[in-house]
N, C-alpha and C positions, 0 to 999 in steps of 0.2 A: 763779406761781412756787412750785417745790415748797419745802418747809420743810425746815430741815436737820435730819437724824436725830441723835436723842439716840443715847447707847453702846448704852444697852442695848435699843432698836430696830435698828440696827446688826448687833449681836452675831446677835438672834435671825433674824433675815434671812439671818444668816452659815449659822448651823447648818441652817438650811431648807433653803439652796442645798447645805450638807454632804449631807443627810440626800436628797438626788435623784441625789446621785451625781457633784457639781461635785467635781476634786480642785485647781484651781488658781484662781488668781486674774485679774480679764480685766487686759490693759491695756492702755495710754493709746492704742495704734493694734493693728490687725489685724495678726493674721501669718498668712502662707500659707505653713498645714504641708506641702502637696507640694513646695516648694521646699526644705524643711528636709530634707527625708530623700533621700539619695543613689541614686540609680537603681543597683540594682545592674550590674557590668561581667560582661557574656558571657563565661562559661567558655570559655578558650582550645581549641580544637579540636586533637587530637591528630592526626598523621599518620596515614594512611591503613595504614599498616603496625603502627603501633602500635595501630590501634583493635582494641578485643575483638571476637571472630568473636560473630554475633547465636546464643544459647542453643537447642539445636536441641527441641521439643518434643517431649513423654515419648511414647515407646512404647509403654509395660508396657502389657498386656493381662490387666486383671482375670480374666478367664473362664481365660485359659492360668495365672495364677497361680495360680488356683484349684483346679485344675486337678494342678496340678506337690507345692500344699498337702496335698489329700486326697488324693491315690496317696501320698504320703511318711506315712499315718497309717497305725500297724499295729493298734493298738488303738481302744475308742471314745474310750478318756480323752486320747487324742492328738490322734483328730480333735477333741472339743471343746477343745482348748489350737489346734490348728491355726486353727477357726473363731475361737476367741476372741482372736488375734492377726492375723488378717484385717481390714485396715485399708481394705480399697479401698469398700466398699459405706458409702454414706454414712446409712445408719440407723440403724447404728452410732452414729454422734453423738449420736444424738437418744433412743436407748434407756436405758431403765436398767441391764436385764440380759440376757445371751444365752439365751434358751431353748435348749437343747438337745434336751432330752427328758424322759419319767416313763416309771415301769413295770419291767416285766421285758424288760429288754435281747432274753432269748432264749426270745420269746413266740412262740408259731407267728404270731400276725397282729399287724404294724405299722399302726399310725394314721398317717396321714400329713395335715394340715390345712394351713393358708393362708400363717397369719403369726398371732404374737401379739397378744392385744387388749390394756386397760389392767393386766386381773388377773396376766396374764400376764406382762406385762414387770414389773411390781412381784414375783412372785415367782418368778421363773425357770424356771417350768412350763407345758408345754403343757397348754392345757381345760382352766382350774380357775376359770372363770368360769362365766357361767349356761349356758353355751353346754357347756362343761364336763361341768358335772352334768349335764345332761341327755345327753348322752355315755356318762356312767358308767351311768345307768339304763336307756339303749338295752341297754348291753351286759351289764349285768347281767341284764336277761332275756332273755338266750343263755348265761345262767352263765358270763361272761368278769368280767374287771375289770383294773383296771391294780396293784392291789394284789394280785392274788391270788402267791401263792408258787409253786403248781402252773402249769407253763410250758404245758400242756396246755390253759389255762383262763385262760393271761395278755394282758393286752397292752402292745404296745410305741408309744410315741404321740411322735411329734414334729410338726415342721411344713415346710415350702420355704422360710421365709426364718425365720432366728432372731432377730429384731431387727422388734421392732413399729413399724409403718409411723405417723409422725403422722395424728393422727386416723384411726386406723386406717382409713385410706384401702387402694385397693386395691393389691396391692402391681406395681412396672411391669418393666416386659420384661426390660431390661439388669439390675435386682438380682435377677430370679427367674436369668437367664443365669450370674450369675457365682456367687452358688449353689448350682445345682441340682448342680458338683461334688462339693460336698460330701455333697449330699441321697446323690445315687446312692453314693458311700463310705458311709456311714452306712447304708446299707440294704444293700450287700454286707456290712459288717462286722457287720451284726445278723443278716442270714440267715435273713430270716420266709419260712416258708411261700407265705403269702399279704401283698397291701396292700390295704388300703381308704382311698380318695383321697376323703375330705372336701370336697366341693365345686368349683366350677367351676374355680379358680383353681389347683388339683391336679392336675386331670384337665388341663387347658391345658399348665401345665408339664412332666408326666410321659407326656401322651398326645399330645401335640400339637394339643390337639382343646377347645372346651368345649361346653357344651351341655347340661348337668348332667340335665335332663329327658329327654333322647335317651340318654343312654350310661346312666343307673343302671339297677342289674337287671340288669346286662348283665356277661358277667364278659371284662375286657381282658385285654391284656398291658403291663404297662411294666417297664422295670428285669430283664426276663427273669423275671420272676416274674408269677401269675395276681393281679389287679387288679382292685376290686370300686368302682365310682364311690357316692357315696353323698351326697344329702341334706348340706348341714352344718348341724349342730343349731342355728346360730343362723338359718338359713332357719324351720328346724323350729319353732321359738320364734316365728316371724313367722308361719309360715302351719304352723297347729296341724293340718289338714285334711291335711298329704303325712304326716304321721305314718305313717299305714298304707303307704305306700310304702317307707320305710323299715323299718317292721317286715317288709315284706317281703324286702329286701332282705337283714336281720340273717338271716332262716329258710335264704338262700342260703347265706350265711356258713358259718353253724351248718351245715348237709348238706355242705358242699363239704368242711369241719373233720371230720366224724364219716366220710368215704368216702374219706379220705387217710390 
């Protein structure tokens, strides 16, 4: 037979069961709590004429947005407000800041790259990563730069999608699609000479085509303007060996610059 509990054996039994998370006390019979609580009653069904017609789903067409966005910019600082209120592409979300672009707006040759990387979306410039600098000293031995004053010797550098991909994954079809309006506004309203398409992912969207080993060295057409495919320095960074492919490619640059 068990012994009967002194208070203060009692008590401390008490606060044990508190301290597990008991909030009541048991008693003297069982209760079944599903009988306690009331089954809710079925919302009364509304006549057939009263019901709401079913919500028909969205239309809108990002790319024709896009589209209707950069024809309406006349300036570049409008299409950057136009992109920067450009809600339909979802990287957007996940970005910090819009790259637009660096440089001399009205450089005879535009850069054109991928999509932003981490440096990038931190500070709201195209190539100011390693990939970047190594960029600037490509082109610094052809006497270009993106800082130079002289338009003769500048460059204009953006990318195909303004908004860095997580983990800068590669960027996919439908966001390069509802983009590349933009791109192509931006490139009419900078008015380069020449472009140089940074990698495979450039050449795909602007050329239709990728292949980045087949097409560089080779002078395209996109945008209505002549189109030089090139190496993207963060290839160059991986495989230190196509260097010279690229330096050659820069000497086409340079001649095709000095005979226009």
């Amino acid at each position: 037979m068990d012994q009967a509990l002194d208070w203060h054996t009692a008590k401390a039994l008490l606060e044990w069961q508190v301290e597990l998370g008991a909030t009541e006390a048991i008693g003297d019979r069982p209760i079944n709590r599903y009988e306690a609580v009331e089954k809710p009653k079925p919302a009364p069904v509304a006549p057939k004429a009263a019901q709401a017609a079913p919500v028909a789903a969205s239309t809108e067409d990002p790319v024709a947005i896009a589209k209707t966005a950069a024809a309406a910019a006349r300036t570049l600082e409008e299409l950057q407000a136009a992109m920067s209120g450009f809600d339909h592409c979802d990287l957007k979300k996940g970005a910090r800041n819009l790259v637009f672009a660096d440089g001399q707006p009205k450089a005879r040759v535009m850069v054109i790259g991928e999509a932003p990387g981490r440096d990038e979306d931190i500070q709201g410039k195209p190539f100011v990563g390693r990939a970047g600098q190594l960029l600037d000293k490509m082109f610094a031995a052809i006497g270009m730069g993106r800082a130079s004053p002289d338009i003769g010797s500048a460059l204009y550098i953006t990318n195909v999608l303004p908004w860095r991909p997580p983990q800068n994954r590669d960027p996919q079809p439908e966001e390069v699609a509802m983009m590349l309006p933009f791109l192509a506004r931006h490139v009419e309203l900078a008015a380069p000479e020449l472009l140089v398409l940074m990698g495979n992912h450039s050449c795909k969207a602007l050329l239709g085509r990728a292949g980045i080993t087949r097409l560089r060295g080779n002078w395209q057409q996109a945008l209505g303007r002549p189109a030089m495919p090139m190496f993207h320095p963060a290839y160059l960074l991986r495989n230190p060996s196509a260097k010279r492919e690229a330096w050659h490619d820069l000497l086409i640059i340079q001649d095709k610059l000095r005979k226009s």
